[in-house]
N, C-alpha and C positions, 0 to 999 in steps of 0.2 A: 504494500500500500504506500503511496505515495505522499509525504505528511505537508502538512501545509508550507511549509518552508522551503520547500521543491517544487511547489508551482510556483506556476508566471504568471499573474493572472494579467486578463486584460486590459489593454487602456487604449484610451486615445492616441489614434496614429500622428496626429502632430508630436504628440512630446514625443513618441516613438521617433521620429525623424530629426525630433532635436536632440537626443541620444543618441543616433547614430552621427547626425551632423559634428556633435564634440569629439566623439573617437575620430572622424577622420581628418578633422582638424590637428587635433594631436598626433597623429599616425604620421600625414603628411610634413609636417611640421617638425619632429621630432632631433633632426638630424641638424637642423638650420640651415636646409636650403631645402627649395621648393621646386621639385622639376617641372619640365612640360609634362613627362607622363603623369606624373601627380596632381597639375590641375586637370589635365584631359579628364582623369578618374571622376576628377571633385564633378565635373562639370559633365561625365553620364551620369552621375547618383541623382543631379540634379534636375536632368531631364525625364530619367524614370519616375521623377517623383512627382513631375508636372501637374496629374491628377489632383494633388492633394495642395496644389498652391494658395488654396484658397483657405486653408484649414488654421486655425489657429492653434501654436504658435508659429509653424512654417511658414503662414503668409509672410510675418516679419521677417524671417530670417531668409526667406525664398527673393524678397527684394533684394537682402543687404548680398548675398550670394550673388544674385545675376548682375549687379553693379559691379563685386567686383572681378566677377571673371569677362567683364564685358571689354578688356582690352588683351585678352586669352595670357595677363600674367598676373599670378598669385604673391605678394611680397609676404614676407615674415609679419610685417607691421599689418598689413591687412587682415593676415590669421590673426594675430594673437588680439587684434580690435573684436573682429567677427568671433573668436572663441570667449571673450567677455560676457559678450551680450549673448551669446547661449549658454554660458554657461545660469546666467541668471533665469533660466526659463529649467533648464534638468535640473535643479538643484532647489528652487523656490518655488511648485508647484505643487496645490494639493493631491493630483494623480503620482508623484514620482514616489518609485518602490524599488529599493534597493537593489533584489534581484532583478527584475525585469526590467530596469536604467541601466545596470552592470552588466547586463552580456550583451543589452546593445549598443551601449559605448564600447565592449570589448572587440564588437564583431566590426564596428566601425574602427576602432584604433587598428589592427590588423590590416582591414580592407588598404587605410592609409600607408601602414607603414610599405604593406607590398607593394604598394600601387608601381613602385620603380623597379621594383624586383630584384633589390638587393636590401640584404637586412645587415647595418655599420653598427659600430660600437655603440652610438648614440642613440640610433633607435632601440639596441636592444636595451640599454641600460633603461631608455625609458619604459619600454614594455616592464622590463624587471619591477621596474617603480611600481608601476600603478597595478600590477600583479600582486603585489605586496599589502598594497593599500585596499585590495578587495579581494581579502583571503574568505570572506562570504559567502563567494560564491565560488565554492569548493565542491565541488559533489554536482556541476549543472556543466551542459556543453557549451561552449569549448574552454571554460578554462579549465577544466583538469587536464588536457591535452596541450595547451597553451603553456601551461606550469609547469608540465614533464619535456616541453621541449626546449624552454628557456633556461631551466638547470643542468638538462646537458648541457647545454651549448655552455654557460657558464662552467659548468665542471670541464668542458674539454671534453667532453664523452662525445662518441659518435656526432662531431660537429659534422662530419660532410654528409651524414642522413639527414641531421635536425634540422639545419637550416632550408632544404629542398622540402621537406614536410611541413614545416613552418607557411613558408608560400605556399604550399598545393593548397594548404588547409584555408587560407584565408581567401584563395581563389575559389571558394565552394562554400561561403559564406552570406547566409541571405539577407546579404545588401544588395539594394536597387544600383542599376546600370553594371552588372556582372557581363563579362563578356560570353559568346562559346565557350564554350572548355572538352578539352576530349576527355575523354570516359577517367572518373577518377581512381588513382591510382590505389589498391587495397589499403596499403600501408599510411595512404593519408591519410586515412578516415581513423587508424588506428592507434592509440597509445603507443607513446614512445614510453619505455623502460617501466611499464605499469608491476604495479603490486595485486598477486593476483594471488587469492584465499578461494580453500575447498570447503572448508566444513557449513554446512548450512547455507553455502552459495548455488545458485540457481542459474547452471550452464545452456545456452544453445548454440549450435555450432552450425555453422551455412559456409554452404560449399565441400566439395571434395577434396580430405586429403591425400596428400601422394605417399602417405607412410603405413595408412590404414584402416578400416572400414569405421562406419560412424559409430556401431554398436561400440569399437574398441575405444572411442573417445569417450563415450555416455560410462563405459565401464571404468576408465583412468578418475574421471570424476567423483562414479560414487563410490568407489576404494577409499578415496581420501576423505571422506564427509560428504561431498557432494549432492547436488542430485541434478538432475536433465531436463529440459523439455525440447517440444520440437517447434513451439512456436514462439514469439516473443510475449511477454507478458509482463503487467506491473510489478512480479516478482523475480524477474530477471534482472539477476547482477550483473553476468557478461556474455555476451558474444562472441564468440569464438569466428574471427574470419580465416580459411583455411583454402589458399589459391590454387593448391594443385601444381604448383611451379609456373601460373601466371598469373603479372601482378595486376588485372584488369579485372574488375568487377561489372562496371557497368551492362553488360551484356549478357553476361554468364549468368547461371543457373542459382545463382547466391546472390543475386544485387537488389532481389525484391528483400530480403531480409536485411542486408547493412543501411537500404535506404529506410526501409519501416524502422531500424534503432534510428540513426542518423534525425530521424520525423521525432520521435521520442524522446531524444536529447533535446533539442530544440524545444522540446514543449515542458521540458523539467525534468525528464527522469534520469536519476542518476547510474543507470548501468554505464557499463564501461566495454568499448570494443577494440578486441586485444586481437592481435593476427596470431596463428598457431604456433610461430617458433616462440613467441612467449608464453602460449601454453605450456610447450615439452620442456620451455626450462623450469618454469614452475613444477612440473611436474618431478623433475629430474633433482629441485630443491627439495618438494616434499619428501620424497625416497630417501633421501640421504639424510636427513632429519630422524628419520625414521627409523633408521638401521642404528 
């Protein structure tokens, strides 16, 4: 069951939009220089959003935006004006809730920071920042995925995975003016260096592994405590994504299951989608614990 502190509930899509408007002001911003590709970004979110220009508080901030992209260059001084004056609308308003402000400033701070498609010292350190500053929302998508890829990347671990996951993930993030994207890659959608418990956790596994039938995974599971299902449910802790030796989901026989978690996270449930070689190490940790 899902307890109240795990939903999102809803709200008015303006403040929504001036929550994502402050992360991507931050995101872009971050580094102290503002590219072309980074206003291009600022300036699809904003035409995606057209519909709702008329919405308060967007209307406001939907003027002060098309002034200032209206000579196609974004200064420092003009963000940090424009992130002022929103920031006085996500933060002084009686709709804004913690959760549901915090992952879409997060999913807007990301959108931002990739929009160039390189993540510097100074973006990360700010991600780290405001990572820090909303350890709250611990348990909801994507910052647990956000957090396990920022500490690598800090620890030195697997930087040349983390930072390519880092961008896949913020390019499949539901901010408006997203571009195409090809089919996403397993491993994005997946926790980087997750902590994964057996006993009384509640496994489903999508897709075919290339090591051995499903019965034998359902079995590795409830050896350890465990137990199985074959569908997702509010009592599902994780996911097991399992490629078969190719890293594409979208197509394959397993994509309706990572998209319906992927749907799930987004809406507050705190399962976790872990790809199978961090099953078998877990598995290969519990064993030896054991012995």
């Amino acid at each position: 069951m899902i307890g109240d502190r795990d939903k999102i509930p809803a709200g008015p899509i303006g403040f929504r939009l001036a929550n994502e408007l402050e992360g991507l002001l931050e995101g872009i911003s971050a580094d102290g220089v503002i590219t072309s590709a980074e206003t291009e970004r600022l300036r699809r979110w904003l035409d995606a959003n057209a519909p709702f220009a008329s919405v308060h508080p967007f209307c406001e901030l939907d003027a002060r935006l098309t002034q200032i992209l209206a000579d196609g260059v974004v200064t420092m001084e003009e963000c940090a004006d424009l992130l002022w004056v929103v920031r006085k609308y996500t933060t002084t308003n009686a709709y804004f809730d913690q959760l549901r402000g915090g992952i879409q400033i997060l999913n807007g701070l990301l959108t931002g920071i990739a929009a160039d498609g390189v993540l510097g010292d100074h973006e990360l350190a700010a991600l780290s920042t405001w990572m820090d500053q909303w350890t709250q929302l611990r348990g909801l998508w994507p910052y647990d995925e956000v957090n396990a890829i920022v500490g690598a990347i800090l620890a030195q671990q697997r930087v040349g995975e983390a930072i390519p996951y880092l961008l896949d993930l913020a390019s499949h993030l539901p901010v408006a003016g997203a571009e195409e994207t090809p089919p996403l890659l397993v491993r994005g959608v997946c926790a980087i260096a997750p902590v994964i418990r057996f006993r009384d956790q509640v496994f489903v596994f999508a897709g075919e592994s290339a090591q051995c039938e499903r019965n034998v995974l359902h079995s590795l599971a409830a050896e350890r405590g465990g137990r199985f299902s074959e569908h997702l449910t509010a009592e599902t802790d994780y996911l097991v994504v399992c490629d078969g030796g190719s890293p594409f989901w979208a197509f394959a026989c397993y994509g309706r299951k990572v998209e319906e978690a992927c749907t799930m996270r987004r809406q507050g449930h705190p399962l976790v989608i872990v790809h199978e070689a961090d099953f078998w190490d877990a598995i290969a940790s519990a064993t030896t614990r054991a012995q």
